[in-house]
VODO-207628 format. One record per residue (C-alpha): residue number from 1; x, y, z. Coordinates in pm, 1 decimal, padded with zeros to 6 digits. Layout:
  pos         X         Y         Z
  NUM         X         Y         Z
...
// end
This chain:
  pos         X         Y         Z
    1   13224.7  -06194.0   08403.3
    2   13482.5  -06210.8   08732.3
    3   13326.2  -05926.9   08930.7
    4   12984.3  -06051.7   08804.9
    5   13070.5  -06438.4   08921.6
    6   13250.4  -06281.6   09218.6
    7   12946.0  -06108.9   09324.7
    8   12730.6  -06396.3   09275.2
    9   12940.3  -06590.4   09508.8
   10   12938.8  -06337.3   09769.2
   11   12574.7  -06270.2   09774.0
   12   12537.4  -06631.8   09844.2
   13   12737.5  -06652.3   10169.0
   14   12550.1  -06330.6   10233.7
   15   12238.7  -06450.0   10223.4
   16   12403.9  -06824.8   10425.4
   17   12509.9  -06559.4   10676.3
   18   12131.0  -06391.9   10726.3
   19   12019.6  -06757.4   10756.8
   20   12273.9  -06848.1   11040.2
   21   12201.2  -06527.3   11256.2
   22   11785.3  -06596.0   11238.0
   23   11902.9  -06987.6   11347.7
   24   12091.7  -06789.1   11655.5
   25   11837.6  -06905.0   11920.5
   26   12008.9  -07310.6   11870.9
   27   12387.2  -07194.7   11902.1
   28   12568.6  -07332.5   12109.5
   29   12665.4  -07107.9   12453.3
   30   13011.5  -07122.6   12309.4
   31   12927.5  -06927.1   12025.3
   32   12697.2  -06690.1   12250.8
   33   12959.8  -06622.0   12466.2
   34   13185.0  -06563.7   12184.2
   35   12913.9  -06241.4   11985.1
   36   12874.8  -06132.8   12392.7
   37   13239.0  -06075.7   12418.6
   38   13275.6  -05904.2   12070.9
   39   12979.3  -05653.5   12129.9
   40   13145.0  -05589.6   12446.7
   41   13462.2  -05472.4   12253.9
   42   13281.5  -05111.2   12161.1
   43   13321.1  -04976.6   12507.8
   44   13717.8  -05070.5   12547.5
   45   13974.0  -04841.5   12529.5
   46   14247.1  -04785.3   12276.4
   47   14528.7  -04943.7   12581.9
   48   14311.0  -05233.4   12720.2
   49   14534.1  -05530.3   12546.5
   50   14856.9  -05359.1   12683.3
   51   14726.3  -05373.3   13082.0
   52   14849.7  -05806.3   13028.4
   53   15247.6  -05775.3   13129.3
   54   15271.1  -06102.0   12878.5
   55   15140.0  -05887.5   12567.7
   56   15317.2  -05570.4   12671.0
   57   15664.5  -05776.1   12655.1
   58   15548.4  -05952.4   12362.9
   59   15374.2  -05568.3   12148.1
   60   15748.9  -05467.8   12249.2
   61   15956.3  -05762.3   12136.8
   62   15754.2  -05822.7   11780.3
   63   15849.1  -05418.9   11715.0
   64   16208.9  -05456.2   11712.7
   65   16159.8  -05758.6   11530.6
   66   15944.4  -05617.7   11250.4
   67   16207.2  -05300.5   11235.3
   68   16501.5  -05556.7   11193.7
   69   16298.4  -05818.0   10893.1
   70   16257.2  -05484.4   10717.9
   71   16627.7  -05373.1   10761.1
   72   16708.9  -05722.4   10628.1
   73   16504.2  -05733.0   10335.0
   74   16569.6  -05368.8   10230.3
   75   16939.0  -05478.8   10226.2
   76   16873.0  -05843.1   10087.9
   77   16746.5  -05681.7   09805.6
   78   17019.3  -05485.8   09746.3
   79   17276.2  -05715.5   09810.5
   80   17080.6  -05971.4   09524.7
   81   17092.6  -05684.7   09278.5
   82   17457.4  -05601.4   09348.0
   83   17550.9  -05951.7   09288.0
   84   17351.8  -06051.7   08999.8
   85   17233.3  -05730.6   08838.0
   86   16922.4  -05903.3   08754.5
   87   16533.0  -05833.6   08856.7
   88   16442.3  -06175.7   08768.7
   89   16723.5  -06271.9   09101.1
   90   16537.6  -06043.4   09294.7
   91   16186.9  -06168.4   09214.7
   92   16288.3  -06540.0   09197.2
   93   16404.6  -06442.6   09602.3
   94   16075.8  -06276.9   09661.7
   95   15914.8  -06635.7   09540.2
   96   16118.9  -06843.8   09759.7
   97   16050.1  -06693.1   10050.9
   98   15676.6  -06668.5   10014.2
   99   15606.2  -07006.4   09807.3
  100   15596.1  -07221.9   10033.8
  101   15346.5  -07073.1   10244.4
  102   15146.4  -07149.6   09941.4
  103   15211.4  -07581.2   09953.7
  104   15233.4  -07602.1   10339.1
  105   15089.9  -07323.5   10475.8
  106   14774.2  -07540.0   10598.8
  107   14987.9  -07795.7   10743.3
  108   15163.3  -07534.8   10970.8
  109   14806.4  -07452.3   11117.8
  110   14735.0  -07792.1   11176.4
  111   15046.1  -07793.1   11373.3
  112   15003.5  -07457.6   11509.5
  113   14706.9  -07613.8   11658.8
  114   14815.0  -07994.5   11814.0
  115   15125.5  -07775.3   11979.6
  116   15211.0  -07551.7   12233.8
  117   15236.7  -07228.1   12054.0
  118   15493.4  -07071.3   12267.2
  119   15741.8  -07346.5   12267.5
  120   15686.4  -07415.7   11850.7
  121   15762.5  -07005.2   11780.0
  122   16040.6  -07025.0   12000.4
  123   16202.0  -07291.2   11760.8
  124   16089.4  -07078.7   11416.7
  125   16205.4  -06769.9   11532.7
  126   16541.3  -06926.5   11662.1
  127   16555.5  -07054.7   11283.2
  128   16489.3  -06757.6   11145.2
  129   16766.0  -06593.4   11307.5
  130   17005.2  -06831.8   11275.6
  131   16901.1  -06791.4   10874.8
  132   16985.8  -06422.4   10954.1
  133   17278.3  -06503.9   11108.8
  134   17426.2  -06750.7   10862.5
  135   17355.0  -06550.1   10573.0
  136   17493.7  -06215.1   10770.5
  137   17822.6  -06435.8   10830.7
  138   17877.6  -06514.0   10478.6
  139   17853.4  -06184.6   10333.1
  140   18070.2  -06026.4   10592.6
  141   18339.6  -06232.8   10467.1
  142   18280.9  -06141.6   10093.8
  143   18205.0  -06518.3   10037.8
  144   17786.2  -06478.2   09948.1
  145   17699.4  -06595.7   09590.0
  146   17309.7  -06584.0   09489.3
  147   17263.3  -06930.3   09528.8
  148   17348.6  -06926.2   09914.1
  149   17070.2  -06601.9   09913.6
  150   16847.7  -06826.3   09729.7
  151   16897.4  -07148.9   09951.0
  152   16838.1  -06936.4   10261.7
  153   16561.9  -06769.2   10130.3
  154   16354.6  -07138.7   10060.0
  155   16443.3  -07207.2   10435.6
  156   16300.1  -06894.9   10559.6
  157   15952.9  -07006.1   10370.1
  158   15944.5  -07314.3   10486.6
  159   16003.9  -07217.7   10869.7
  160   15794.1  -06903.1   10776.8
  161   15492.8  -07183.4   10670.2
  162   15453.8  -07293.9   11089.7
  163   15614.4  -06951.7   11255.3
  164   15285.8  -06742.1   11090.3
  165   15015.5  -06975.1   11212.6
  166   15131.4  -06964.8   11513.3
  167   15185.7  -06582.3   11555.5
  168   14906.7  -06523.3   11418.0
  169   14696.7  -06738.6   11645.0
  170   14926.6  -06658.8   11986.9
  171   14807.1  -06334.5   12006.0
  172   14488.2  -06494.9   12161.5
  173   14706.9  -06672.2   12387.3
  174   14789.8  -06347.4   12545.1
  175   14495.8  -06127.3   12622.7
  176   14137.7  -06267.7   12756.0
  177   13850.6  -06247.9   12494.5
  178   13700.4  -05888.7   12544.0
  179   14064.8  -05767.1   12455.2
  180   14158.3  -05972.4   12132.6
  181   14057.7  -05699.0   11848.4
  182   14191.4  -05418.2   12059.9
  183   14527.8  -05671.4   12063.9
  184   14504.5  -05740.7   11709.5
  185   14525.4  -05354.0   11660.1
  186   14824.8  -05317.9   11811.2
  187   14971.5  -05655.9   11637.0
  188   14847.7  -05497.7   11298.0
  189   15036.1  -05174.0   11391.6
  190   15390.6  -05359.8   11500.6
  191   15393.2  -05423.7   11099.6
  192   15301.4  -05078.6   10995.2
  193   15586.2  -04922.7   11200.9
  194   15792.8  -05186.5   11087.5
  195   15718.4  -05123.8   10727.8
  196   15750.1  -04745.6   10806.9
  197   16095.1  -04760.0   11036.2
  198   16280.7  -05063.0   10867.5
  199   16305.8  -04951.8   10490.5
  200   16510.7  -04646.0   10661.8
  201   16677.8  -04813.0   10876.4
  202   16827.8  -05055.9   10634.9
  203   16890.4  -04738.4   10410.8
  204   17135.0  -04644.2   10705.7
  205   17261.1  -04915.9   10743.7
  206   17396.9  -04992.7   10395.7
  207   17535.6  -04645.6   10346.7
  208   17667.5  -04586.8   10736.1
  209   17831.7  -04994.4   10796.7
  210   17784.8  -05160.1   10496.1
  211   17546.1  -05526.7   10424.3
  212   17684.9  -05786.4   10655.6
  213   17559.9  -05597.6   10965.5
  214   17160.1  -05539.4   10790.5
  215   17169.0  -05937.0   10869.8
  216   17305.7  -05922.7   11207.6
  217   17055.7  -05687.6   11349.1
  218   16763.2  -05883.8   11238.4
  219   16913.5  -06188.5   11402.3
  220   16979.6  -06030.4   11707.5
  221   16612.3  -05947.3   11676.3
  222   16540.4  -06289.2   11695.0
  223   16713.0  -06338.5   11934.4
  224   16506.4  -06078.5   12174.5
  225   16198.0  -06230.9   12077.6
  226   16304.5  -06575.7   12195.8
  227   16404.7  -06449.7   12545.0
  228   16117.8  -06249.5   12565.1
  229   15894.5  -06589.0   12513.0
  230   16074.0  -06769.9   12727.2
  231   16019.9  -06468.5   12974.0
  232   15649.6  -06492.3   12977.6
  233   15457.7  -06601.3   13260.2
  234   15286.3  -06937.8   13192.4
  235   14992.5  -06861.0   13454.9
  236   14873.2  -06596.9   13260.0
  237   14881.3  -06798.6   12955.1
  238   14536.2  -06826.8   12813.1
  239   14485.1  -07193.4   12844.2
  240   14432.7  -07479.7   12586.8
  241   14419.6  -07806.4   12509.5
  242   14606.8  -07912.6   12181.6
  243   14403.0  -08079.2   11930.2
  244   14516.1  -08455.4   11903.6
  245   14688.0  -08614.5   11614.6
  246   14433.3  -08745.2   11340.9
  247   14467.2  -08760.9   10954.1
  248   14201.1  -08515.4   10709.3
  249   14250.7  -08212.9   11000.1
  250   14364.4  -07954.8   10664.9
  251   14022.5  -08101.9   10489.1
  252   13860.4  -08046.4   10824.4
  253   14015.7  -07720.1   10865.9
  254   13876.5  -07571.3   10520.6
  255   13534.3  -07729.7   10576.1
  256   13550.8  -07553.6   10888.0
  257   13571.9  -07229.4   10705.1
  258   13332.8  -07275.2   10431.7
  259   13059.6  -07417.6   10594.9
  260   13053.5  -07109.2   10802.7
  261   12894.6  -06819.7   10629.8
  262   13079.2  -06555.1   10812.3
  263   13393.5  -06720.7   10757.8
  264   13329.7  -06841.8   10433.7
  265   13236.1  -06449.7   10314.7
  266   13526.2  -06285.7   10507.4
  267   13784.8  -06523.3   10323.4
  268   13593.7  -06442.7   09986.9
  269   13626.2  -06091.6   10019.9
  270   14014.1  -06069.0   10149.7
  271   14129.1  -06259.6   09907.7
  272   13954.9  -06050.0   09650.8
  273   14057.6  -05731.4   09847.8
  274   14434.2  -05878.4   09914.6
  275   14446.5  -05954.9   09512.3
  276   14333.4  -05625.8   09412.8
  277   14420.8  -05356.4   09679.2
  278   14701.3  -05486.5   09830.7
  279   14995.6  -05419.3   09551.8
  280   15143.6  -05112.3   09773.3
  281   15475.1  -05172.9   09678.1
  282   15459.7  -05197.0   09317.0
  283   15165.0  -04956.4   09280.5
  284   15365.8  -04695.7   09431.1
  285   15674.8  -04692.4   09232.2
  286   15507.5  -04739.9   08972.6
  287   15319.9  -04419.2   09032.9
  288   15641.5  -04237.3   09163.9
  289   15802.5  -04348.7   08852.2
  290   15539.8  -04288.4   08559.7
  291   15342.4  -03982.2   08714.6
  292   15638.1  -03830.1   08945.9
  293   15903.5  -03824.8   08733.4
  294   16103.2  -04154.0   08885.2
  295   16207.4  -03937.4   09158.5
  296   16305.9  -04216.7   09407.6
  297   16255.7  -03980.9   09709.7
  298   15916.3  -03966.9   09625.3
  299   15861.9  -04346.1   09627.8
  300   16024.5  -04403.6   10022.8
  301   15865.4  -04050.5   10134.6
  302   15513.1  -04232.4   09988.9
  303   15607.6  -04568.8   10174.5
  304   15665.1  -04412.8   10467.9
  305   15306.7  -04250.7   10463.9
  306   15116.3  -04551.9   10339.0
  307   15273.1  -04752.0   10656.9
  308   15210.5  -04442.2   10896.1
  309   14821.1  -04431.2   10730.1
  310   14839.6  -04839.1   10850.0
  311   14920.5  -04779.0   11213.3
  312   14674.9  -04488.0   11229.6
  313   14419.2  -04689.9   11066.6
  314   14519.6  -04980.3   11302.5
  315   14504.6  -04715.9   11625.3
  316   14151.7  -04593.2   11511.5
  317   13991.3  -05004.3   11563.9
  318   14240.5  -05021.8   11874.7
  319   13991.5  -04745.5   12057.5
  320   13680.4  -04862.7   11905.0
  321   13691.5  -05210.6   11783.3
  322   13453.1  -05375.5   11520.3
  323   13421.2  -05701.7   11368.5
  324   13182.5  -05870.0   11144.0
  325   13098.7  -05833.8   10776.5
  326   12931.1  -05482.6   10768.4
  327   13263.0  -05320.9   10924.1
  328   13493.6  -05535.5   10617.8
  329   13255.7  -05374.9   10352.4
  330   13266.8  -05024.0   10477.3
  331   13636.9  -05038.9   10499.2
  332   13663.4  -05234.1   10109.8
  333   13442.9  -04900.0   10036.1
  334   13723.2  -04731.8   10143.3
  335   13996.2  -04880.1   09975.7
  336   13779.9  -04865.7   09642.6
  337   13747.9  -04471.6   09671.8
  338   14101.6  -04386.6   09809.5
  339   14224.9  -04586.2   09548.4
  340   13963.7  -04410.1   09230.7
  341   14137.1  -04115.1   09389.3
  342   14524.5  -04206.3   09350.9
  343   14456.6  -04290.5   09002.8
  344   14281.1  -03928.9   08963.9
  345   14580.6  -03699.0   09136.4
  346   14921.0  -03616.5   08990.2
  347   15030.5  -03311.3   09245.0
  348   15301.7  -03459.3   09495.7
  349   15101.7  -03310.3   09758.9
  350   14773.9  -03446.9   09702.3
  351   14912.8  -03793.7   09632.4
  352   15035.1  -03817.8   09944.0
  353   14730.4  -03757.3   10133.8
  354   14547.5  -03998.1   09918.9
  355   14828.4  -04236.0   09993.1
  356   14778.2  -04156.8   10362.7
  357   14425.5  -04247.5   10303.6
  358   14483.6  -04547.9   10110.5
  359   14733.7  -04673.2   10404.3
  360   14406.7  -04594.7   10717.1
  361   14190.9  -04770.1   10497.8
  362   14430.6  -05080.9   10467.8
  363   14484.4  -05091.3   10826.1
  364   14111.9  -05054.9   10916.1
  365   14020.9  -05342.2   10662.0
  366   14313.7  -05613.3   10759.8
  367   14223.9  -05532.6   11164.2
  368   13837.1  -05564.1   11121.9
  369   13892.8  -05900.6   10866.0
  370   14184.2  -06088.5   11153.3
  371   13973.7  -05973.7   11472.7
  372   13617.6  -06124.6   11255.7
  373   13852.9  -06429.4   11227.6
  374   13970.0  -06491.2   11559.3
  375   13639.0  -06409.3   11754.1
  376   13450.1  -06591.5   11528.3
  377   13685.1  -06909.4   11526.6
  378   13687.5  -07209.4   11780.2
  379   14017.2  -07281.2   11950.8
  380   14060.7  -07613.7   11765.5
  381   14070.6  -07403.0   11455.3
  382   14250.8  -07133.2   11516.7
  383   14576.8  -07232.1   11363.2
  384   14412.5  -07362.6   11057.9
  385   14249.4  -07037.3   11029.7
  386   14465.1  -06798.7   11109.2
  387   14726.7  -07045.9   10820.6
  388   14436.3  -06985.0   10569.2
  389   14418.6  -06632.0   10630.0
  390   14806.4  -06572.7   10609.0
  391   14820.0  -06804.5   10268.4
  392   14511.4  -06561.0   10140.6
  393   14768.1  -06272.0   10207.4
  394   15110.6  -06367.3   10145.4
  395   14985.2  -06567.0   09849.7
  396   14782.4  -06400.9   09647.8
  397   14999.8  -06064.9   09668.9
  398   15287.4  -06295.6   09510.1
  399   15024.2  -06374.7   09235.3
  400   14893.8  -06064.4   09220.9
  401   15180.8  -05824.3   09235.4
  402   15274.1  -05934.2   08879.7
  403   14957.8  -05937.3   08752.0
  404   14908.4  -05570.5   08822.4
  405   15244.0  -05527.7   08668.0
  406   15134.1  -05621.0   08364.2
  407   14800.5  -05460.2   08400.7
  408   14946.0  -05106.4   08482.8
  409   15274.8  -05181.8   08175.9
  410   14907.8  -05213.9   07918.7
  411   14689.0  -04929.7   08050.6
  412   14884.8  -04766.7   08281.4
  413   14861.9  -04735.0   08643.7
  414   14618.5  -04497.6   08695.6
  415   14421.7  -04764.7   08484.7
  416   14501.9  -05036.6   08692.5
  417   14451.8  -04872.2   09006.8
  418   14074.1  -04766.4   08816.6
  419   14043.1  -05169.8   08746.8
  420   14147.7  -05234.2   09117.1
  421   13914.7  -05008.7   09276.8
  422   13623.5  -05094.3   09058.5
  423   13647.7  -05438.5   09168.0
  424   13680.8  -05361.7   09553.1
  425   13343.7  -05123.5   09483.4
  426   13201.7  -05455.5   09300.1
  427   13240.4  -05642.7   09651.5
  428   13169.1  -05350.3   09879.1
  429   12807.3  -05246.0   09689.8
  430   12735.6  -05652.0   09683.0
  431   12707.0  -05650.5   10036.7
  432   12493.0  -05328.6   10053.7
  433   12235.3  -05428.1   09771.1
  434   12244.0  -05781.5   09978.2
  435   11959.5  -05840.1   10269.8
  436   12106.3  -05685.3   10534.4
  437   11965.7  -05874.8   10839.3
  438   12337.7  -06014.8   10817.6
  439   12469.6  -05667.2   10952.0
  440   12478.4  -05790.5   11327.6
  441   12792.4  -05771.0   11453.3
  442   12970.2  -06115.2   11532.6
// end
């Protein structure tokens, strides 16, 4: 009845969607402008965001950073275990970092969008690594209890509900409109290296200099990033005018969204997509465990290929962009078959490749669903939709992660990774059977 109702719903913003593109001849020149710069994107090449000095500094900056969050959560998680011997710590950590994206999530895209971008994530990444900092002091002088992890970890959410709006909607800010998916490639590949360099990193770290300094790097990350903004020249800013102060602008903001078929379908399907395909972390050591023996090699050696799958994946859209909802489908094809075929291999070799698989296909589908946002989305919305987006991800994987936990602990998880597939199929063949005078690209 989910997949059926799911279906139902999609075919209806489908079929919304075909309506809006036959009512084309009454846009406005905005929105014209907007599908002219997007079918322009085809004939880019793979470096075209990185010729703007502001987004090289920035590609390089956001790196490092990525590599040191990464460092800092692979030893945050160890250093919560250590102390309380407890996977109920760790998870209650995981919640308070991510949970309030959840409750206020919205709010930071309204206020993503009434300020100046650069100046507001040059005040949440100094918080951040001050956080990093403060936390990093403590444990170096053996003074860190759980409750100090815990209280920093609610801070980090909270700054973490206005720094992603923002990030995720500055990348505009950098690059004119003919370059934003080939940007939002690259952005989308700073956090597959980082989720492909950091775990390692961090392993170092702990084993080479102990936890204490797994903090320190990350803040000095920070720190970097903060320079680097202040290093950018304004002139070739993209320009903007921030939206006004005025009450009902979240309301506004969702209506936004759902009264836009394009929109409206996109968010349908990645939150679908995000709920069911997105569970990388426990579906692989939960494979590595129950079909590879619990050889913990094998779980960071398939990591590390699932993130470098993500920044090939990422690479592929950076040379040949697409956007629109006939590029999302294809690519939740994809991540319905690679993941039918994790669930059907138990050699160590061939898992891998299907995990390399899995990873391009992930990358292809979260590029092609943020560039459909941000080309398809009006300034004045950008934060709020860019927030939704982010609380669709961050979200739904904290809801979700558990949930095919349990799924995989009844059936096992070559079931649940059957179950998780099936569903992403469900949304993928809705779209074919669908009229498909939708298919222009937007």
């Amino acid at each position: 009845m989910a997949q059926q109702s799911i279906g139902v719903r999609l075919r209806c913003h489908l079929t919304l969607a075909r309506r809006d593109m036959s009512d084309a001849v009454v846009e406005t020149s905005q929105q014209q402008t907007r599908a002219l710069d997007a079918s322009n994107v085809h004939a880019r090449g793979t470096l075209f965001a990185l010729r703007h000095r502001n987004f090289r500094l920035y590609f390089a900056a956001q790196i490092v950073s990525n590599i040191g969050t990464w460092v800092q959560i692979t030893v945050e998680n160890w250093l919560v275990l250590e102390l309380s011997h407890s996977g109920l710590a760790l998870g209650v950590t995981n919640a308070l970092q991510f949970g309030p994206l959840i409750i206020l999530g919205m709010y930071g895209g309204v206020v993503a969008d009434r300020h100046d971008r650069r100046r507001l994530l040059m005040l949440t990444q100094t918080c951040l690594g001050l956080l990093a900092l403060t936390v990093g002091v403590v444990a170096g002088i053996g003074i860190v209890r759980v409750w100090m992890i815990w209280l920093a970890a609610f801070a980090l959410g909270v700054v973490k509900c206005f720094d992603e709006p923002a990030l995720q909607s500055f990348i505009k800010d950098l690059v004119v409109p003919t370059d934003l998916p080939n940007a939002v490639a690259w952005a989308n590949t700073i956090k597959a290296t980082g989720r492909m360099v950091g775990p390692v990193l961090g392993g170092l770290v702990l084993t080479k200099v102990g936890l204490a300094p797994g903090f320190l790097i990350n803040a000095a990350t920070f720190a970097l990033v903060v320079v680097v903004l202040a290093k950018l020249c304004h002139r070739e800013l993209s320009t903007r005018t921030p939206v006004p102060h005025a009450s009902g602008q979240i309301r506004e903001g969702l209506i936004y969204v759902f009264r836009d078929p394009v929109l409206a379908a996109t968010t349908i399907i990645m939150i679908v997509v995000f709920a069911t395909a997105y569970n990388f972390q426990i579906s692989l050591a939960l494979i590595a465990a129950e079909t590879l023996g619990g050889k913990s090699q094998v779980y960071g050696s398939l990591m590390s290929v699932l993130g470098l799958g993500a920044a090939v994946g990422s690479l592929i859209l950076a040379r040949r962009a697409r956007t629109g909802l006939p590029a999302i489908l294809l690519w939740t094809g994809g991540l319905a078959v690679t993941q039918m075929v994790m669930a059907a291999v138990h050699d160590v070799s061939f898992l891998h490749a299907a995990t390399f698989a899995y990873g391009v296909s992930a990358g292809l589908f979260s590029v092609t669903v943020i560039s459909t946002l941000q080309s398809r989305t009006v300034e004045d919305m950008r934060g709020r939709v860019m927030a939704l987006y982010s609380i669709c991800f961050l979200g739904v994987c904290l809801v979700s992660g558990p949930a095919f936990g349990g799924l995989a602990q009844w059936i096992g998880v070559s079931g649940a990774l059957r179950v998780s597939g099936s569903i992403c199929a469900v949304v993928a063949l809705t779209g074919v059977i669908a009229p498909r005078r939708f298919v222009l690209v937007v």
